[in-house]
Structure formats: C-alpha cells, structure tokens
N, C-alpha and C positions, 0 to 999 in steps of 0.2 A: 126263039122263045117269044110268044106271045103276049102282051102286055097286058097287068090284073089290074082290075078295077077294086082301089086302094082305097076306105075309110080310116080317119085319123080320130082317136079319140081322146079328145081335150086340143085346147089351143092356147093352153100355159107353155111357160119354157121349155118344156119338154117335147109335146107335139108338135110345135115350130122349128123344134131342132129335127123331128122325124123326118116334116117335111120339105125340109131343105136339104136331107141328105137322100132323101128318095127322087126329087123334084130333079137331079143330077142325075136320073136314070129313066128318063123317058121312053125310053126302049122295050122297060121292063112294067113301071107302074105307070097307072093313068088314077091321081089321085081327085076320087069325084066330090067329095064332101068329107067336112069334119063334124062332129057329133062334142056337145059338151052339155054338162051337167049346169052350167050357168045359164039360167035362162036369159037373162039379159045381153047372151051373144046370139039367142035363137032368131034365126031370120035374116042374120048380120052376113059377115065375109070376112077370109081371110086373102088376101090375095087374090081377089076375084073368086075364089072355093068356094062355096056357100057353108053356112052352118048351122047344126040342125039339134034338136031335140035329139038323147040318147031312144025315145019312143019313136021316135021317123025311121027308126034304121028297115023297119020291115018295107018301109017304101023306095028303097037304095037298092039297086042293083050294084051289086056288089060281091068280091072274089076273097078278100079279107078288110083286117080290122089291125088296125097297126095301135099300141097300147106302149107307153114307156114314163117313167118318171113315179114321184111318191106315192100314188094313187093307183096302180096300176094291181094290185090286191083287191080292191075294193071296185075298180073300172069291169076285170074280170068277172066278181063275184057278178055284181052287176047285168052283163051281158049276158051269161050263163043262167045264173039263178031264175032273173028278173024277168031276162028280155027272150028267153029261151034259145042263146047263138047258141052253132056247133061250137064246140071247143079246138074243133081241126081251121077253125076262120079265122080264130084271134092269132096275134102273130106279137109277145114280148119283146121291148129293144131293151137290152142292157146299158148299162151309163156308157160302158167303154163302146160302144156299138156308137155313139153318138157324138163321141172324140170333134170337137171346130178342129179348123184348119191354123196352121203357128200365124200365119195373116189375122184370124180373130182373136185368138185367144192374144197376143202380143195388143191386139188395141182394147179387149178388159182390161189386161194386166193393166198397162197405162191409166186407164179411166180410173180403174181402183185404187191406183197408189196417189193420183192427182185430189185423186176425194179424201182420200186419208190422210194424206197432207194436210188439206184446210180442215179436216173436221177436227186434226188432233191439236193443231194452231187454237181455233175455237174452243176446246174444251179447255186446254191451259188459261187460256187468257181469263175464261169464264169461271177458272175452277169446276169443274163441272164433272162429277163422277161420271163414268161410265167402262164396260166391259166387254173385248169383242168375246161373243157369244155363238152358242150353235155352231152353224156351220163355217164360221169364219174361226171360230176357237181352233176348231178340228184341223183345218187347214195351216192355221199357223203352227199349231204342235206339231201335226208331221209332217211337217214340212213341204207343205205342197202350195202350189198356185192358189189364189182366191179367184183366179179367172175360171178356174174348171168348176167351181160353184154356182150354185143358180144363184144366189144372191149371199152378201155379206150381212152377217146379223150382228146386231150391236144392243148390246143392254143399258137402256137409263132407267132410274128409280125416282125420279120426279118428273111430273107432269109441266110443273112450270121448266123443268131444265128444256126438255123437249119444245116448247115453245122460244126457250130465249134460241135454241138451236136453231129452229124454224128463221127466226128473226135472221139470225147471224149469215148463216148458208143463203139467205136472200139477200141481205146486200153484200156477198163474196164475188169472187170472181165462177165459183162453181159454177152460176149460174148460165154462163158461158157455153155449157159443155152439158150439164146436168138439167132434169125438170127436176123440181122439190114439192114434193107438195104433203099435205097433215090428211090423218083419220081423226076421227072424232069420235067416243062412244055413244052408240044409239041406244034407242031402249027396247031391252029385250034379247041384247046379243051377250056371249059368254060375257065378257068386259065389263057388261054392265053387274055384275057381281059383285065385282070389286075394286069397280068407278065410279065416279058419279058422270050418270050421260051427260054430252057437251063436252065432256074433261078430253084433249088430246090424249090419245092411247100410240101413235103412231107416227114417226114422220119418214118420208119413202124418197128416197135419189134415184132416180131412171137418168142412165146417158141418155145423150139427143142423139139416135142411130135409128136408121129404118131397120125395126124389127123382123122385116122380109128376107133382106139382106144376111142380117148377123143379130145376135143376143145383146143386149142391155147390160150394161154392169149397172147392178140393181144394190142399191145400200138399205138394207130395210131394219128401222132403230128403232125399237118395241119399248112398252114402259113396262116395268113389274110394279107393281104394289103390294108392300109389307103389310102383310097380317100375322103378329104373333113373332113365329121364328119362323117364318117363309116368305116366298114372293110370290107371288100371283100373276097369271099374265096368260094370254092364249094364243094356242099353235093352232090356225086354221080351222077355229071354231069352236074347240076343247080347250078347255080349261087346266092348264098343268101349273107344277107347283114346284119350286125348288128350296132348299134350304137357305137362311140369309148369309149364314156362315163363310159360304162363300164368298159373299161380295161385299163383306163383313171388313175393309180395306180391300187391296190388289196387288198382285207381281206387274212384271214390267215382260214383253217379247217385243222383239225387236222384226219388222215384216220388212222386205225390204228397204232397209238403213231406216226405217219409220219406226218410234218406239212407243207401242200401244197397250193399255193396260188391259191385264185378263184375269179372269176371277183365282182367288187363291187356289192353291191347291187341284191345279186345274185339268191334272189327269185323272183325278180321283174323279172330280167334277162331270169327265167327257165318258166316264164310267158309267156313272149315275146316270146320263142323258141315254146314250146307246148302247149300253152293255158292257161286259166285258171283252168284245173284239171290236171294239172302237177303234184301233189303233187299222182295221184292215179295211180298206176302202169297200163301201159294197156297190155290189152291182147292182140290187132293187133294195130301194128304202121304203116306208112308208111310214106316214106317221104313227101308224098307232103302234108301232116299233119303240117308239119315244118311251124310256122307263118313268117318266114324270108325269105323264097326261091322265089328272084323275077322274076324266068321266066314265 
C-alpha cells in the first residue's frame, strides 16, 4: 500500500491526537501540512509540519483531509460548502478512533487528581464556591476517567474569587507540574456583555508535557455572571446561559477519594446541557449541540 499524502485540520487537542496516531504509520500516511482556522498559527508549525490558512489548501497536494473533535460539523461544512473539497477526501475520526495509550492516559489521570487536590485544599480554605462543570460534571456522573476529556471544566461566579485562585495556585506547589495562567475580558468579545473589560473571565492549568509527545491535563475554570435568575458565560465564543438554580448551593461527588462540589440536581442539569442522551458517550460533539448556547 502506498503512502497518502495526509492534511490535518486544526491543531487543537484533537488534530494533535490525529496526528500522533497516524505519525505511528509511516508506511501508510506522509502527513504534509495542517490547516487551521486561527490565523495567528498561519505560517507557524507543528512538529516541524507547517501550518496553513484553511484557503491554502488548493495549493497542497494532497490525497485527503483528516477532521476529528467538536468542530468537525462546521470544519466539513466548511471545506465542502466554502472551499469546494470532494467529499470523498475528507476522512472523520471518532472520539474512540483516537483512544491514548494506558502510559498517557495513567499520567492525566495523575495530573488531574494532583491539581484537584490543591485546588479543592484552596477552595475550602478560601471559602470559595465553585462547581465541577461541563465535561468534568459528565465524567464524574458516569463514572468515567477526567483523563479521556479534553479538558476539566470548573465553574466560579466571582471574578474576584478567580483572582484569589490565580494568587493561590501561584504560590502552591502546582506550579511545579502546572503553567497557570488568567484571560481577561477584551472589548468587543462575547464576555464583554456581561463583564466589564479587564475583569478576569478565565483562569487555565496546562501540565508541563511536550504536547508532541502526549495531551496536557488541561483545567479550564470559567466565570458565570448572574443576571436576573441566570448565569452568563461563553462556550467558544457564543454566549449561553444556564439557570442560577442550580448553583443556587451544591451536592458533594466524590472523584477519586477527592470530594468535589457539583451543581444541584445535577442530572437534570447534564440534561439541560446535552439532551436527553447525555448519559451515552458520543462519538462527534459539537458545540452548537450545547442546549444552552443563545446565539
């Protein structure tokens, strides 16, 4: 079998994981470039790969187009619609298609429950509401890994809490192991809605791991903001909205011998977020799948 000449589209956690699982098959693909909608990778590299504007692709020789992770509805529409690709070139990976090895996912695990450790240390000490959230909610309900997640999400409702966090997790020991670092609301972005710019909206833990190698246990702790009887907050650039109800107090779930607060009522909750088959792991998500996102 002769070996295709392979485009990856995106170089989020997702097309990183494509190409670590293809990069093990040199035989079969020879992966020439990756294409992503950010411009500020255009011109850049992954691994020595270059990376291109999803508009360059007519200048790529190329056999197909490898697409996987929450954007991959919109990546398609995209190349189809937009860019006028065959449809016989693009090539879907499933979440299970992209399964790490029990060596990575055993040093998330770790990283994750080390960070949940200090952060849940920190929150008591501080008093400091907060809710695991999203896709870390999902994971603890049914019982699954936070390592097979692309990132653990975590809900605060203060801006100043967010900051004393920031403070805290820099002079811990996470830092060790962890980069920490804050977003800020600019002006003009969803956020600024229902921030005020400058206000911390964000603070993010990435392990210190070559991303070439293997995935980052990624903690990414978003703020909401109360207006009325809702919270406010944005998924990837949309603006969605949950009721306060829920995080109106909290239950207790215990994650590995760690006991972490999660919003009340919290299947009802994981309803609301992704339907009514919440409960069955999917193989392609995408955001605007999200029952909450009101743009």
């Amino acid at each position: 079998m002769s070996e295709k000449n392979i485009v990856i589209f995106g170089v989020g956690i997702y097309g990183r994981a494509v190409y670590r699982k293809i990069k093990k098959l040199p035989d079969r693909y020879n992966i020439i470039a990756f294409i992503d909608n950010d411009t500020s990778k255009n011109n850049t590299s992954f691994d020595d790969v270059s990376i291109h504007s999803p508009e360059d692709i007519k200048l790529l020789e190329y056999d197909e187009i490898f697409l996987a992770g929450r954007f991959v509805t919109e990546q398609e529409k995209q190349l189809v619609d937009e860019l006028g690709i065959d449809q016989s070139k693009i090539k879907l990976f499933k979440k299970s298609d992209l399964t790490p090895g029990p060596k990575e996912v055993k040093a998330r695990s770790d990283s994750i429950d080390h960070f949940l450790e200090i952060f849940s240390d920190i929150a008591k000490s501080k008093q400091m509401p907060y809710w695991m959230d999203h896709s870390a909610l999902l994971g603890i309900i049914r019982g699954e890994d936070l390592s097979r997640f692309s990132d653990v999400d975590i809900a605060l409702i203060s801006a100043q809490d967010a900051n004393t966090l920031w403070s805290e997790l820099k002079k811990s020991k996470i830092i060790e192991t962890f980069n920490i670092s804050r977003t800020f609301v600019s002006e003009g972005e969803v956020s600024s809605k229902h921030m005020d710019v400058g206000t911390t909206r964000k603070v993010l833990a990435e392990s210190k791991v070559s991303v070439v190698e293997q995935e980052p246990a990624i903690i990414d702790i978003n703020i909401r903001t109360k207006i009325g009887e809702d919270l406010y907050y944005a998924i990837n650039a949309k603006e969605a909205k949950t009721p306060y109800s829920y995080f109106d107090g909290h239950d207790i779930a215990t994650y590995n011998s760690i006991e972490l607060r999660i919003p009340k009522n919290a299947e009802e909750y994981l309803e609301l977020l992704y339907g009514e088959n919440w409960r069955t792991p999917a193989e392609f998500f995408s955001d605007s799948q999200f029952e909450v996102i009101t743009d």
